[in-house]
C-alpha positions in Angstrom: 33.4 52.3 2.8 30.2 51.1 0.8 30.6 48.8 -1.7 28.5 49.0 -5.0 29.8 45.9 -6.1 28.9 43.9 -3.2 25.6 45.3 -2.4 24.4 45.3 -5.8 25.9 42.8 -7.5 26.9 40.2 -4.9 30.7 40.7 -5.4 32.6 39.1 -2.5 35.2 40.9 -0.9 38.1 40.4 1.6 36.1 43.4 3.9 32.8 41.8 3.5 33.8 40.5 7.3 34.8 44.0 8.4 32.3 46.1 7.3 29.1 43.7 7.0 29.9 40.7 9.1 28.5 38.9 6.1 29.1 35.2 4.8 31.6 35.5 1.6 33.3 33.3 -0.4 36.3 35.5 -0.1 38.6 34.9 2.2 38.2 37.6 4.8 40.0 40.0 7.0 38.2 39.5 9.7 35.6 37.2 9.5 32.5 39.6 12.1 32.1 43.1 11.4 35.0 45.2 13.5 34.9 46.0 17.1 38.0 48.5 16.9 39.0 50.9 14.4 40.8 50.6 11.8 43.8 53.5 12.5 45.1 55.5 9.8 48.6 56.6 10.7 50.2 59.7 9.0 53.6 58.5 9.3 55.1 61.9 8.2 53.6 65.3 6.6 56.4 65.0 3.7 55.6 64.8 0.4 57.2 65.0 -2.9 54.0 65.9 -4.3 51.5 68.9 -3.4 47.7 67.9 -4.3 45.4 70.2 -4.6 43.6 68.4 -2.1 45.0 67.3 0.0 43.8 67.2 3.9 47.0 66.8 5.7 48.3 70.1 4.0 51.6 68.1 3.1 55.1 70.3 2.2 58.1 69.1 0.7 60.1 69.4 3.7 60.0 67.1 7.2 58.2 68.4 9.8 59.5 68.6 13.5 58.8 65.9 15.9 57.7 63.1 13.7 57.0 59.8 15.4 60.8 57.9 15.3 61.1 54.5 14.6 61.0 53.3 18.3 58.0 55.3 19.1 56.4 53.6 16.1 57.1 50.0 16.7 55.8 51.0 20.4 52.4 52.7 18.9 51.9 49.5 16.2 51.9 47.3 20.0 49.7 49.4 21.4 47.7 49.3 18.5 48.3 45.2 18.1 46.9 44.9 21.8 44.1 47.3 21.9 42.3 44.9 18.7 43.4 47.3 16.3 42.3 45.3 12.8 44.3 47.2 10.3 46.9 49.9 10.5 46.9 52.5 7.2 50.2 53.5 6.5 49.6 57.3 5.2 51.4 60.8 5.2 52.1 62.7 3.4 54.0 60.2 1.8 54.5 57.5 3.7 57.4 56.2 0.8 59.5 59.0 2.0 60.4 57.4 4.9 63.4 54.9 4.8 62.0 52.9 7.8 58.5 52.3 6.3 59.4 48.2 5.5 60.6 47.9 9.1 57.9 49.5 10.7 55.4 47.6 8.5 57.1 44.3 9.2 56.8 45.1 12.6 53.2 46.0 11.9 52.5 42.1 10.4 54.2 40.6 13.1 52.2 41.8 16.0 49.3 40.6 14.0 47.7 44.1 12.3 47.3 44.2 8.7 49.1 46.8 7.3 47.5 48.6 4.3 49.4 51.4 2.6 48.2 54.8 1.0 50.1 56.1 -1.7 50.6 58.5 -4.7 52.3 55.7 -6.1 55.3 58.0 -7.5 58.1 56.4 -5.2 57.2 52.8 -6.1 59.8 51.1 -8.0 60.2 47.6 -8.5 62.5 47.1 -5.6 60.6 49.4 -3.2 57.3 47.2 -4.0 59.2 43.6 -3.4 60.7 45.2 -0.2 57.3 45.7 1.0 55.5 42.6 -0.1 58.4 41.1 1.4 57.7 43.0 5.1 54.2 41.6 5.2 52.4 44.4 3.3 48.6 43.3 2.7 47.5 45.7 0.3 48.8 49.1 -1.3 46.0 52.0 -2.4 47.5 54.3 -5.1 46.1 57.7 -5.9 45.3 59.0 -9.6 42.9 61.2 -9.7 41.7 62.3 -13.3 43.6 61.3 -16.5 47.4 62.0 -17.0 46.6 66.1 -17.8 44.0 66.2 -15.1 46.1 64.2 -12.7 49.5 66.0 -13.5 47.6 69.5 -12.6 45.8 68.2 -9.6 48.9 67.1 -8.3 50.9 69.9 -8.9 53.8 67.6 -11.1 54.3 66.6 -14.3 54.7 63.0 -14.6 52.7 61.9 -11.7 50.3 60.6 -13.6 53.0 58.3 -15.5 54.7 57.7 -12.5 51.9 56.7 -10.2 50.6 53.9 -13.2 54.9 52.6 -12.8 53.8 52.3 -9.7 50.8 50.5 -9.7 52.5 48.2 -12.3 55.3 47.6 -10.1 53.0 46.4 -7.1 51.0 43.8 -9.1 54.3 42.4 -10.5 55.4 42.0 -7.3 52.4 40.0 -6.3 51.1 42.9 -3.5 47.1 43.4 -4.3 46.7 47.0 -5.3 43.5 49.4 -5.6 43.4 52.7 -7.1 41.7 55.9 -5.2 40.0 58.7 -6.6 38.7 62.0 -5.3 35.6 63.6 -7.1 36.2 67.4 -7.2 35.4 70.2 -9.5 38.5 69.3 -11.5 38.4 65.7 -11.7 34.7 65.0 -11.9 35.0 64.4 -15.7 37.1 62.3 -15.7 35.4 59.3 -14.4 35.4 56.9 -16.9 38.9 57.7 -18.1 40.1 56.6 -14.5 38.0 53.3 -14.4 39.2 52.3 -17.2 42.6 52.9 -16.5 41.9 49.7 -13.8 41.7 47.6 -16.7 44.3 48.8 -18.9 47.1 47.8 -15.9 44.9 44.8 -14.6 43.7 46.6 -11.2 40.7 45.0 -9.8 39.4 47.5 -6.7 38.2 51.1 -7.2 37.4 53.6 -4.1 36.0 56.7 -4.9 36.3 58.9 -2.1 34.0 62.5 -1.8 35.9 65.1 -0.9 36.5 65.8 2.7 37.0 69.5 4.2 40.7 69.4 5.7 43.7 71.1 5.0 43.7 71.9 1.0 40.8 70.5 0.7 37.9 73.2 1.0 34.2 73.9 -0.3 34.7 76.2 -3.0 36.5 72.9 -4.7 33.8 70.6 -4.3 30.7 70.2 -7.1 26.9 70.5 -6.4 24.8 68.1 -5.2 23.1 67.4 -8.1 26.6 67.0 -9.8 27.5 64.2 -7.1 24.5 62.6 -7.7 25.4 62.2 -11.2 29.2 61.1 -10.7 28.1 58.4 -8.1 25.0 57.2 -10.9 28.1 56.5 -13.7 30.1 55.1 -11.0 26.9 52.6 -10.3 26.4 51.8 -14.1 30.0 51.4 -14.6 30.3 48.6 -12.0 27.1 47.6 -13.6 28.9 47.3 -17.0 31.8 45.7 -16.2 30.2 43.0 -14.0 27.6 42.0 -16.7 30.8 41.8 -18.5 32.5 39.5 -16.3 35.2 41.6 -15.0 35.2 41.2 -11.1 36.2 44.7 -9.9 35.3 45.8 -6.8 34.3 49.8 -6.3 33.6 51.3 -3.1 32.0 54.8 -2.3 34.0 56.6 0.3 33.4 59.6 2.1 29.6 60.4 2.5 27.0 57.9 3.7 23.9 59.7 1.6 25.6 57.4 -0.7 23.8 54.2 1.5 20.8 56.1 1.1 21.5 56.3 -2.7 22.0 52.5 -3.0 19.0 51.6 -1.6 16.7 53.6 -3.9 18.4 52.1 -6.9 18.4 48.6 -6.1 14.7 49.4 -5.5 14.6 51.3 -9.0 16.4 48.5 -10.5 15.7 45.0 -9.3 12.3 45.4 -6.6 11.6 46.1 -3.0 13.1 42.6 -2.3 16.2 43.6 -3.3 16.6 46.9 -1.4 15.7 45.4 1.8 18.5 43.2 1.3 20.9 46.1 0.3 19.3 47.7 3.7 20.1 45.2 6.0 23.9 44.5 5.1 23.8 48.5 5.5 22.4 48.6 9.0 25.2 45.9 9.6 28.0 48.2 8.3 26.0 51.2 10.5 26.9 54.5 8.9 29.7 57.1 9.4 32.0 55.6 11.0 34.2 59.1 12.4 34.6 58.2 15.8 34.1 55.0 16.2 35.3 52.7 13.4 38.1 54.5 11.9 40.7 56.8 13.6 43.9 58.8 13.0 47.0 59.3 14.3 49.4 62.1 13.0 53.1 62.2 12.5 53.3 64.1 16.0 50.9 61.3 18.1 47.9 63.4 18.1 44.9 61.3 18.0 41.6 62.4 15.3 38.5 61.1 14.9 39.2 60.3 11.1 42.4 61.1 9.4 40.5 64.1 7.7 39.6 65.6 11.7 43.5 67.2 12.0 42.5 70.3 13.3 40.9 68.5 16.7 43.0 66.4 18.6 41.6 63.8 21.3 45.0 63.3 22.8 48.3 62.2 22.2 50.1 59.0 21.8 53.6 60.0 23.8 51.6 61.1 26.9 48.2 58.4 27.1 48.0 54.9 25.1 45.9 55.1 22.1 43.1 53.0 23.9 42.9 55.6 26.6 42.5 58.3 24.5 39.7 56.5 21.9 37.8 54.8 25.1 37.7 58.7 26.9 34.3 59.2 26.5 34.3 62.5 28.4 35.8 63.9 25.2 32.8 65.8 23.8 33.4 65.5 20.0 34.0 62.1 21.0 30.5 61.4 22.9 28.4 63.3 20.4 30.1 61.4 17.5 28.9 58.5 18.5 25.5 59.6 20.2 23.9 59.6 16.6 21.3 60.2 15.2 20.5 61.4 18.3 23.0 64.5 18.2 22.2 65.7 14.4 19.8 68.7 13.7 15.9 67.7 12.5 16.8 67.1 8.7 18.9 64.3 9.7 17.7 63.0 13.0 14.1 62.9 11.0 15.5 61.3 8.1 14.1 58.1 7.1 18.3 57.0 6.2 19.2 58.0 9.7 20.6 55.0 11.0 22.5 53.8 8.1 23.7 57.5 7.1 24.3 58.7 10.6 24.5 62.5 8.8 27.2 61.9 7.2 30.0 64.0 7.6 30.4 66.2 10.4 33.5 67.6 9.5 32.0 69.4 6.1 28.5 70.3 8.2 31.4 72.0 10.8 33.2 73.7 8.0 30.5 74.7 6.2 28.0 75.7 8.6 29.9 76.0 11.6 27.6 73.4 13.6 27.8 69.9 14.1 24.1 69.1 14.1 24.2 70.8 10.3 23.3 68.7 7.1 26.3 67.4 5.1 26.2 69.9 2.1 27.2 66.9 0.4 23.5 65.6 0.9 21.7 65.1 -2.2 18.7 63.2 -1.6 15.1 64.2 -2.2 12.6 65.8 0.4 11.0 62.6 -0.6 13.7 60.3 -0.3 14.4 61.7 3.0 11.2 61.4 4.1 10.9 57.9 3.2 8.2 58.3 0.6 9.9 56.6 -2.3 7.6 52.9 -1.5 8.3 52.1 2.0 11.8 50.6 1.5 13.4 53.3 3.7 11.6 53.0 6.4 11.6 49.0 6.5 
């Protein structure tokens, strides 16, 4: 995650710690940037929803050999010993499953801070106190476009209604709430409509993730470049709006590190040189994609991804190696060349002068695209110029 907010406009955050290992004011997750990954759990491939979008190709029905209760109380240990910070509860939908308060209870006791991602359409009043009440730190909900947009996207009418109940129901229980938002072909226009919606129920953190290439998720419904480049400009000038205006929202960019890249140029376009090497060095700090190393995924079945969006590669599996055996098995080659970068990426990227705080980007869009791992990111939309560090010197300071 990169966070406009903080980088340009000194917002502190709870993940300054984690992702920066900067001094806040806020109090902080952890307070130095993370050694272990965070661990994104699908919990179950349910859903009562079916996104357009979605990466874990989710069905209505449960799938065979989900994780039971036991073997997740066991995996949240593992996870609790191995430094695990935070454990994502994910799916699917993670609300479909009756035992999600126990196994996130379980989660807060062995120390991990459990984190949920949601659609937001099960989320009554009850099921948000229950929560709040096992220990849960923070709950993402998904609305992605305004209620027509969203409705279609998500393949129900009503979830756009539903998902806002939901998000209404968390802050009235007291649980501190975001609201995520994928940029696609069909939701791009609806930008503003969604920020805004933060203020209209009192929300006060905004991730905007880039699409990823998994499951429902494919190319033909992503935008251009030059399109992204756009969306992620009104993202910038609407955090710029609303803080000038006093509102403290924080918005993160999720998804594609050319976004790094991006910030730097503006704060260098907007407030000086000065500015961008500071906006540079907290980057370097946060050190690029983290697929691989600083996030991972487990599936309902065990299996063990480099990111939650990676479902089609498994590295191993929970019910026959501990996760930390798996994740420290270097002889894994996705594995080894994840993390040997830039020095794994093709000459665009290995050359480029946002290299070390882009790391290419994603690998799984350069794989699905251009069936090579040392491909660009089609997502990419910098400048020959940009890339080549030509702006003033800020990029290659």
């Amino acid at each position: 995650m990169i966070s406009i907010s903080k980088l340009l406009y000194g917002l502190d955050a709870a993940g300054d710690g984690l992702r920066y290992g900067a001094d806040s004011d806020a109090q902080q997750i952890r307070e130095r940037r993370q050694q272990r990954p965070v661990v994104v759990w699908n919990t179950t491939k349910q859903c009562n929803l079916s996104c357009a979008h979605c990466y874990a190709g989710a069905d209505c029905g449960r799938a065979p050999g989900e994780l039971t209760t036991a073997e997740g109380k066991a995996l949240l240990d593992e996870l609790a010993d191995y430094g695990v910070p935070v454990v994502l509860f994910s799916g699917g939908e993670p609300l479909v499953r009756e035992d999600l308060p126990e196994l996130v209870a379980h989660a807060s006791d062995t120390g991990l801070r459990p984190v949920l991602s949601t659609n937001g359409t099960l989320l009554t009043s009850e099921r948000a106190r229950e929560l709040r009440d096992a220990g849960l730190a923070y709950a993402g909900v998904s609305v992605d476009g305004g209620r027509e947009t969203n409705d279609a996207f998500r393949g129900q009418e009503g979830a756009f209604d539903a998902a806002v109940r939901g998000i209404e129901a968390c802050l009235d229980a007291g649980l501190k709430t975001g609201l995520r938002y994928t940029v696609t072909e069909d939701t791009v226009g609806d930008i503003p409509e969604v920020v805004d919606l933060l203020t209209d129920v009192g929300v006060d953190r905004f991730c905007f993730y880039h699409l990823a290439y998994g499951g429902r998720g494919v190319p033909d419904a992503d935008i251009t470049p030059e399109r992204r480049r756009e969306a992620v400009a009104e993202l910038v000038e609407l955090t710029r709006e609303y803080h000038e205006a006093g509102a403290g929202i924080e918005t993160l960019l999720v998804g594609n590190y050319c976004d790094a890249a991006y910030l730097v140029e503006y704060a260098r376009e907007a407030f000086g040189p000065e500015r961008a090497r500071r906006v540079r060095r907290y980057l370097e700090r946060n050190g690029g994609d983290p697929a691989g190393e600083r996030v991972a995924d487990i599936d309902y079945q065990g299996n063990v991804h480099a990111t939650q969006f990676w479902q089609s590669y498994s590295l191993g599996n929970v019910r026959d190696r501990p996760f930390g055996a798996i994740w420290d098995d270097e002889s894994n080659p996705l594995l080894r060349r994840l993390r040997d970068r830039p020095g794994s990426l093709g000459e665009q990227c290995r050359h480029c002068a946002y290299a070390d705080i882009c790391r290419g980007a994603s690998r799984l869009r350069a794989l699905a695209v251009a069936g090579e791992l040392t491909a660009p990111d089609p997502q990419c939309y910098l400048t020959p110029a940009e890339r080549a560090g030509d702006t003033d010197g800020t990029a290659a300071d």
